[in-house]
PDB file as gemmi writes it, atoms N, CA and C in Angstrom:
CRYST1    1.000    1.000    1.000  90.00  90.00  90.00 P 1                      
ATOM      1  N   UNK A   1     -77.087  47.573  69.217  1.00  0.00           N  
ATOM      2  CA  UNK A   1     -77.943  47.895  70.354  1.00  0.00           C  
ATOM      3  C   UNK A   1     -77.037  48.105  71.572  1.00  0.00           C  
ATOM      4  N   UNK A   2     -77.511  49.308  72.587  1.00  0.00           N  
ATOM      5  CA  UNK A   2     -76.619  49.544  73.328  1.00  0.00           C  
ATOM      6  C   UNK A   2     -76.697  48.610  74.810  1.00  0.00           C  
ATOM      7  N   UNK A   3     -76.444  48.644  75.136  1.00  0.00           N  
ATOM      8  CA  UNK A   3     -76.373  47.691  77.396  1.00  0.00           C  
ATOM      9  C   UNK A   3     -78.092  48.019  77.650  1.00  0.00           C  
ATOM     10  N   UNK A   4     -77.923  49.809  77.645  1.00  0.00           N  
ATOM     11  CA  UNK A   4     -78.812  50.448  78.022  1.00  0.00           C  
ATOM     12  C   UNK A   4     -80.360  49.917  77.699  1.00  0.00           C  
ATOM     13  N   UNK A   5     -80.498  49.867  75.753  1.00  0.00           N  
ATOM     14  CA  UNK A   5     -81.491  49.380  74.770  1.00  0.00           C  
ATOM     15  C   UNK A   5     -81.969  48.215  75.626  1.00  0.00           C  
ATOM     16  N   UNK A   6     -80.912  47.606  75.566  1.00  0.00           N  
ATOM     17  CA  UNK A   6     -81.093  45.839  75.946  1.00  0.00           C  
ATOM     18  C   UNK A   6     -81.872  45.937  77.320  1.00  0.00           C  
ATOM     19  N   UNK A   7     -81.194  46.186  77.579  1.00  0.00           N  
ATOM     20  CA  UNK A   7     -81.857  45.986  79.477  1.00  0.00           C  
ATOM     21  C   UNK A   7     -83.681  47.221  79.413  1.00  0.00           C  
ATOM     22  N   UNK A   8     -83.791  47.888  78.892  1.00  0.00           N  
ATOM     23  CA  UNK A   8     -84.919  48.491  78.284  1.00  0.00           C  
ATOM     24  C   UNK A   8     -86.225  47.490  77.577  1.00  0.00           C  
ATOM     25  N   UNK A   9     -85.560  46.953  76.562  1.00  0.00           N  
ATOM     26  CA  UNK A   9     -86.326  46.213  75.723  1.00  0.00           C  
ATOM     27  C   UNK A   9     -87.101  45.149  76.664  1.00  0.00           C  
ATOM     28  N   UNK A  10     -85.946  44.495  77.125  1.00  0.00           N  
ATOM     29  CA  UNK A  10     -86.044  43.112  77.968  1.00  0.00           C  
ATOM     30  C   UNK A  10     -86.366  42.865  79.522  1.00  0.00           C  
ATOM     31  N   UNK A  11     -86.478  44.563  79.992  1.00  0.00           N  
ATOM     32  CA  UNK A  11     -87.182  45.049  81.646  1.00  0.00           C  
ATOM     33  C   UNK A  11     -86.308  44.727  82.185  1.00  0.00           C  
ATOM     34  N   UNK A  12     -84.922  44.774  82.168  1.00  0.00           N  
ATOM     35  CA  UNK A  12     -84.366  44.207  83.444  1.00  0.00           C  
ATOM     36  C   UNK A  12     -83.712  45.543  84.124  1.00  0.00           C  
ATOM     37  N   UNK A  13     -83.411  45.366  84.918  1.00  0.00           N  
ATOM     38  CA  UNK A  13     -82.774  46.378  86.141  1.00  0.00           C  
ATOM     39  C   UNK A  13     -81.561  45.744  86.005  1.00  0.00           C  
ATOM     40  N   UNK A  14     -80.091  46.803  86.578  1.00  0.00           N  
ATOM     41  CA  UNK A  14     -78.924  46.734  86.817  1.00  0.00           C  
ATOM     42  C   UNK A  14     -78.384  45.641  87.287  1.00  0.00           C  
ATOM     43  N   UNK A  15     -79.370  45.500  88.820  1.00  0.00           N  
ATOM     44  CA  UNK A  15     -78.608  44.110  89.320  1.00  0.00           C  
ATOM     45  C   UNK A  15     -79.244  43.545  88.168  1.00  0.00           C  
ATOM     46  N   UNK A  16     -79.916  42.488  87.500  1.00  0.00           N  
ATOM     47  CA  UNK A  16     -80.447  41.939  86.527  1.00  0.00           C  
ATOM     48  C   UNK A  16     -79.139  41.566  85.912  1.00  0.00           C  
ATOM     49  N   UNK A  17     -79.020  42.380  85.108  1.00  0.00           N  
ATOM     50  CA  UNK A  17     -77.777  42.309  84.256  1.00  0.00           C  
ATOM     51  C   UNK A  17     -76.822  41.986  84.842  1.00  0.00           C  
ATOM     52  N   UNK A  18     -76.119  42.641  86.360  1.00  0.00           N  
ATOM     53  CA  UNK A  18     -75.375  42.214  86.760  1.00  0.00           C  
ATOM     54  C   UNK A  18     -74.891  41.346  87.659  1.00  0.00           C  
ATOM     55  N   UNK A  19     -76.077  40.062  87.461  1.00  0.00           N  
ATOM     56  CA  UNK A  19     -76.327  38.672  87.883  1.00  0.00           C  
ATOM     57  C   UNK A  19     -75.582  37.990  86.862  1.00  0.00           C  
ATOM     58  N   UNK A  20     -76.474  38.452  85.709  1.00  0.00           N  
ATOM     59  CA  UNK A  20     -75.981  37.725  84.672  1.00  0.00           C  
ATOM     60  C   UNK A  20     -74.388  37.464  83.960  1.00  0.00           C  
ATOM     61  N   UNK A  21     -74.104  38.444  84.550  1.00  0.00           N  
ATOM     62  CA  UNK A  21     -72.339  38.706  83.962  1.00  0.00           C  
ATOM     63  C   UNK A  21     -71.615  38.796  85.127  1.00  0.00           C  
ATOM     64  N   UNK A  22     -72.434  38.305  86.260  1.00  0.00           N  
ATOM     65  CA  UNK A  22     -71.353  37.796  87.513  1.00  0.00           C  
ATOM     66  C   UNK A  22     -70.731  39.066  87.628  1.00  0.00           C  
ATOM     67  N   UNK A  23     -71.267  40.475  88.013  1.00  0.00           N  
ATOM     68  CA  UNK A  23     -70.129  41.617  88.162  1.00  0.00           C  
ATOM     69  C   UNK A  23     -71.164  42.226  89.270  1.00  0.00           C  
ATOM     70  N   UNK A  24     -70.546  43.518  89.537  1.00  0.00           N  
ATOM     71  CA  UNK A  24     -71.212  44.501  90.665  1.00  0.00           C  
ATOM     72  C   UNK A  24     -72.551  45.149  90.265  1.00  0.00           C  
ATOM     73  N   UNK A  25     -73.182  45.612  90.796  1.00  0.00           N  
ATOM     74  CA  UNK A  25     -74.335  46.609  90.286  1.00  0.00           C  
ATOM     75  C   UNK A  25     -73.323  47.784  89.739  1.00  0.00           C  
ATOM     76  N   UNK A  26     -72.461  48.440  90.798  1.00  0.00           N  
ATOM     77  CA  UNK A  26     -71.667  49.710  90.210  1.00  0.00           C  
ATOM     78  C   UNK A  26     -71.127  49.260  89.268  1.00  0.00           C  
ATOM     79  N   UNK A  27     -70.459  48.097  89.140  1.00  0.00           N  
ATOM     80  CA  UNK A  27     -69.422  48.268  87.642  1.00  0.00           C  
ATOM     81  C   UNK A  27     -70.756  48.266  86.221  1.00  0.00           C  
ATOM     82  N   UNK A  28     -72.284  47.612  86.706  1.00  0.00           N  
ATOM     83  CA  UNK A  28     -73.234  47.819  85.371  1.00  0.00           C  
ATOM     84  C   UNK A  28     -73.285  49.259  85.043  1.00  0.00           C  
ATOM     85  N   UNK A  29     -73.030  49.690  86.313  1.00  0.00           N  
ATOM     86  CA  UNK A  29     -73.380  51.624  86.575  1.00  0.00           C  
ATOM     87  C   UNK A  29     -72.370  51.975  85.627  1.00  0.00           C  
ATOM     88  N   UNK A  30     -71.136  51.800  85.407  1.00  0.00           N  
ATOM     89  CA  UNK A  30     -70.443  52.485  85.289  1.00  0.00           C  
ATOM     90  C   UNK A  30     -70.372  51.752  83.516  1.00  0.00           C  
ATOM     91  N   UNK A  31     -70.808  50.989  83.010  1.00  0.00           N  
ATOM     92  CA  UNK A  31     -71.115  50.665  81.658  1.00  0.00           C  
ATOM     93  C   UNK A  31     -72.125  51.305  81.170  1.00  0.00           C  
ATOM     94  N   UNK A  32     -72.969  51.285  81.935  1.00  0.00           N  
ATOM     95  CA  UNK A  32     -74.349  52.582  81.554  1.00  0.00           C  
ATOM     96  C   UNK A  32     -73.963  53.991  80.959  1.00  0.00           C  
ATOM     97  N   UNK A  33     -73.406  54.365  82.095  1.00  0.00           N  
ATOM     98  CA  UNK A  33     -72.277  56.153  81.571  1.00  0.00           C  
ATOM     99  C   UNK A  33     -71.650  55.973  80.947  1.00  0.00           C  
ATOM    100  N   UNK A  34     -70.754  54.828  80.492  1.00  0.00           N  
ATOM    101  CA  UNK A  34     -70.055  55.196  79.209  1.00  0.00           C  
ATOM    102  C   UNK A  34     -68.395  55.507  79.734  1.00  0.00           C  
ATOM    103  N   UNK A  35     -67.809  55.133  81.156  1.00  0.00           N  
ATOM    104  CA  UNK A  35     -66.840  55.115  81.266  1.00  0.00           C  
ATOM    105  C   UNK A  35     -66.051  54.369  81.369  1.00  0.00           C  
ATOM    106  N   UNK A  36     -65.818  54.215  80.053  1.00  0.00           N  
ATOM    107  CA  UNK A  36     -64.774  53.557  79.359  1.00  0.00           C  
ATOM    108  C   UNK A  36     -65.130  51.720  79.093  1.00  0.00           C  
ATOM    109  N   UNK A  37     -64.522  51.579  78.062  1.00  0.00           N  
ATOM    110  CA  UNK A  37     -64.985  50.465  77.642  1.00  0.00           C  
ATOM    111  C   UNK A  37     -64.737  49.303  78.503  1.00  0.00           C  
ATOM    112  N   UNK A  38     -65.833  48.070  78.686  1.00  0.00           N  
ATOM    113  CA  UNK A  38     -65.432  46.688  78.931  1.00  0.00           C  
ATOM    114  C   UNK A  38     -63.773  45.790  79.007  1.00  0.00           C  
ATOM    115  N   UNK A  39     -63.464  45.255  79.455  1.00  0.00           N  
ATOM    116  CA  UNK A  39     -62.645  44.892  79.344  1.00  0.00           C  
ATOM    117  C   UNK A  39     -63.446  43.155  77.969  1.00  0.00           C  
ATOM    118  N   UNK A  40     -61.961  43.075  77.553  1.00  0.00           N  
ATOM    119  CA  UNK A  40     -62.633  42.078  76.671  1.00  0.00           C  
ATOM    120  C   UNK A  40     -63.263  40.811  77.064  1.00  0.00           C  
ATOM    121  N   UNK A  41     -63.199  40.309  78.043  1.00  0.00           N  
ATOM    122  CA  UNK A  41     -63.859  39.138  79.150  1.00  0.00           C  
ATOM    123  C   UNK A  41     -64.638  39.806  79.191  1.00  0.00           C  
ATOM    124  N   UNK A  42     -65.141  40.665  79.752  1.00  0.00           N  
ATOM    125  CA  UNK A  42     -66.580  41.104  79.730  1.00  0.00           C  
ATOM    126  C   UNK A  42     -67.518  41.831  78.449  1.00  0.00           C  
ATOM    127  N   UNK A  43     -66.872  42.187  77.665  1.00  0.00           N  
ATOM    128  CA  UNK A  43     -67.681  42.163  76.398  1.00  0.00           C  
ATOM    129  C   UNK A  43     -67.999  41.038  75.856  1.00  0.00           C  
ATOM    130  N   UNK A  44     -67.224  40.077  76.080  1.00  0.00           N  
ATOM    131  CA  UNK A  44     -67.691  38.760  75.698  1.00  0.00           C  
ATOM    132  C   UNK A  44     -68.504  38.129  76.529  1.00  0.00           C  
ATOM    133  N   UNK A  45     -68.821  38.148  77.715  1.00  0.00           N  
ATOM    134  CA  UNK A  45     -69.733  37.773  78.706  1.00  0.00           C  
ATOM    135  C   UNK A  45     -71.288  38.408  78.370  1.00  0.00           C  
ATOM    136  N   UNK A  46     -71.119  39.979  77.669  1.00  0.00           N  
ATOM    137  CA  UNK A  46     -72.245  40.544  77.518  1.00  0.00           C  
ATOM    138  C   UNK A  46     -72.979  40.623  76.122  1.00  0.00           C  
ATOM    139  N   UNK A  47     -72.139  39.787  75.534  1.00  0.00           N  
ATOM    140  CA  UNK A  47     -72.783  39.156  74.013  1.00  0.00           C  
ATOM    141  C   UNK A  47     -73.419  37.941  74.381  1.00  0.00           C  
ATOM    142  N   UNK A  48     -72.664  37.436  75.029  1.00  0.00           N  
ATOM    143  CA  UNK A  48     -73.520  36.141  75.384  1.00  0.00           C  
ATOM    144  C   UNK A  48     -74.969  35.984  75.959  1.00  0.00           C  
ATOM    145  N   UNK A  49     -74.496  36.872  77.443  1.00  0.00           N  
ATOM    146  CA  UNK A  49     -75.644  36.735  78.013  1.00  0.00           C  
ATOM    147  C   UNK A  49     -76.883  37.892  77.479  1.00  0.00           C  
ATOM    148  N   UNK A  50     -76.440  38.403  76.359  1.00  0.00           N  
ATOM    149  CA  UNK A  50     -77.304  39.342  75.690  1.00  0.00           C  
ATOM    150  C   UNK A  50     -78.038  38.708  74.802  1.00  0.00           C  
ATOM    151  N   UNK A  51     -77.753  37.256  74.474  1.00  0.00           N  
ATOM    152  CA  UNK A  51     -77.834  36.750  72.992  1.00  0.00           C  
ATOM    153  C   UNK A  51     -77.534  37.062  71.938  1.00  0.00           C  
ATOM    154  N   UNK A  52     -76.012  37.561  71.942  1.00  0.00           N  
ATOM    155  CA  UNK A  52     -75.769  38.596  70.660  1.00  0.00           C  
ATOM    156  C   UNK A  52     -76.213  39.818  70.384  1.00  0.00           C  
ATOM    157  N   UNK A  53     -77.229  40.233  70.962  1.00  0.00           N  
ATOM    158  CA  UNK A  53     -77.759  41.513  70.520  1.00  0.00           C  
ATOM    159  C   UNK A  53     -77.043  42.887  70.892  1.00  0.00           C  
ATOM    160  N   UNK A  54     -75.961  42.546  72.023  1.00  0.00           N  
ATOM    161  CA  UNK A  54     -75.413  43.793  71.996  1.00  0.00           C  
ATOM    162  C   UNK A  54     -74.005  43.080  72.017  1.00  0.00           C  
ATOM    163  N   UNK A  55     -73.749  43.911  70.794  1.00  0.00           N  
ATOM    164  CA  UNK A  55     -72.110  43.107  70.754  1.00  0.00           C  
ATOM    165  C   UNK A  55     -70.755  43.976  71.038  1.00  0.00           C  
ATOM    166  N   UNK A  56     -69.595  43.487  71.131  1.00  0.00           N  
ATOM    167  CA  UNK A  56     -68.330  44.090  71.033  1.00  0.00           C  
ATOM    168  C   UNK A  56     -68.353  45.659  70.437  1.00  0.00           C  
ATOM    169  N   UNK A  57     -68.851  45.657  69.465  1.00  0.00           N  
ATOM    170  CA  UNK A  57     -68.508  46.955  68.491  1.00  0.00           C  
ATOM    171  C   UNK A  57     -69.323  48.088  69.345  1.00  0.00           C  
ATOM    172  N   UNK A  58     -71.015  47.439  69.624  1.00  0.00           N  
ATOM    173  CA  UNK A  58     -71.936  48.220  69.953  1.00  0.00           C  
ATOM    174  C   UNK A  58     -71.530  48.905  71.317  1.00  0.00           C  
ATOM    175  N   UNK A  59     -70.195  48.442  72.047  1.00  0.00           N  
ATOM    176  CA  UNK A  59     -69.544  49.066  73.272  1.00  0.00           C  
ATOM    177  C   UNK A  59     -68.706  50.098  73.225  1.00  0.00           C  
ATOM    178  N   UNK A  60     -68.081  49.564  72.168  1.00  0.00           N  
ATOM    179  CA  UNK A  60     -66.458  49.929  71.984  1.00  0.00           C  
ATOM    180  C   UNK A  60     -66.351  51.097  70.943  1.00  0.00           C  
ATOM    181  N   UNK A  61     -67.002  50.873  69.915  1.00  0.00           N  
ATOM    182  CA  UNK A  61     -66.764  52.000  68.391  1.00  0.00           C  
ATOM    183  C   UNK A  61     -66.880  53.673  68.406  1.00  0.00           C  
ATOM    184  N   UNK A  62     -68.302  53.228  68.644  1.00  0.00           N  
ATOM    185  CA  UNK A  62     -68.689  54.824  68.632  1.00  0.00           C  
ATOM    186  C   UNK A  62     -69.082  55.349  70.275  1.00  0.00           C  
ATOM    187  N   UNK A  63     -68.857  56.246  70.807  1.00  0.00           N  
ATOM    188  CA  UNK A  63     -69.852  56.965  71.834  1.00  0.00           C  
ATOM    189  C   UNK A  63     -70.932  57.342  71.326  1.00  0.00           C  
ATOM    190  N   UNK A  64     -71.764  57.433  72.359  1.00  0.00           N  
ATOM    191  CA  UNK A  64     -73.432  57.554  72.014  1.00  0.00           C  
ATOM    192  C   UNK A  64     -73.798  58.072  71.667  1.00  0.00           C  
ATOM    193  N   UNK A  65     -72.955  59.255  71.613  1.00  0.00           N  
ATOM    194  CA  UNK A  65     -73.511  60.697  70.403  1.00  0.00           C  
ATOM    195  C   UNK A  65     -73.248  60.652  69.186  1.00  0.00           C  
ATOM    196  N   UNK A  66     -71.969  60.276  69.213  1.00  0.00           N  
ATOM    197  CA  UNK A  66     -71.607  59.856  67.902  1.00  0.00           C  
ATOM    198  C   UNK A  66     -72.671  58.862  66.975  1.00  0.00           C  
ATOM    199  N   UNK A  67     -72.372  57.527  67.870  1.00  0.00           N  
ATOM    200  CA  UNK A  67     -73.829  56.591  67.481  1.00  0.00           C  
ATOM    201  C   UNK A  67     -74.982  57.324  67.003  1.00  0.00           C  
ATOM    202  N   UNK A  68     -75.898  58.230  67.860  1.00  0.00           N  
ATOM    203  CA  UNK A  68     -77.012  58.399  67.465  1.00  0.00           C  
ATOM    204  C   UNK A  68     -76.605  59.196  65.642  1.00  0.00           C  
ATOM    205  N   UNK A  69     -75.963  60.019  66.076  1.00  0.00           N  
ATOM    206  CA  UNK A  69     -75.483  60.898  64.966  1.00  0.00           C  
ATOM    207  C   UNK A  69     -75.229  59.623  63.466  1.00  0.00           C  
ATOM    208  N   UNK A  70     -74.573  58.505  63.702  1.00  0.00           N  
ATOM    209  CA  UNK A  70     -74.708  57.431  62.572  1.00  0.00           C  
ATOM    210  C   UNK A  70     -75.688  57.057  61.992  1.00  0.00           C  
ATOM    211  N   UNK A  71     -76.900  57.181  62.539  1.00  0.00           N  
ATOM    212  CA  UNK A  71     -78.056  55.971  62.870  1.00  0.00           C  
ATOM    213  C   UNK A  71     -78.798  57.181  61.470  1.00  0.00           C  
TER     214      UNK A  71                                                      
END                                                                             
């Protein structure tokens, strides 16, 4: 599941998320677009405060086109 999914599923808005992982609204912005991956402290911050549901891989592996194109 992607940042995007999550915060969808679960209603939250940007700042939301980026309460939760102690970061900027822009740096959620800039996880949204897809430029460039998390650093690993924060992929791990966003499994957590995701409850697992969006994990390491689901950041890092594929781009989103690619992704959909897997699915």
């Amino acid at each position: 599941m992607t940042l995007r999914e999550y915060m969808t599923k679960n209603n939250l808005r940007q700042v939301d998320i980026a309460r939760r992982l102690e970061i900027g609204q822009g740096h959620v912005s800039h996880l949204l677009n897809d430029r460039g991956p998390p650093s690993a402290d924060l992929m791990r911050r966003i499994y957590w405060a995701t409850e697992g549901a969006v994990t390491p891989n689901d950041m890092f592996l594929l781009p989103p086109r690619s992704r959909e194109a897997a699915e």
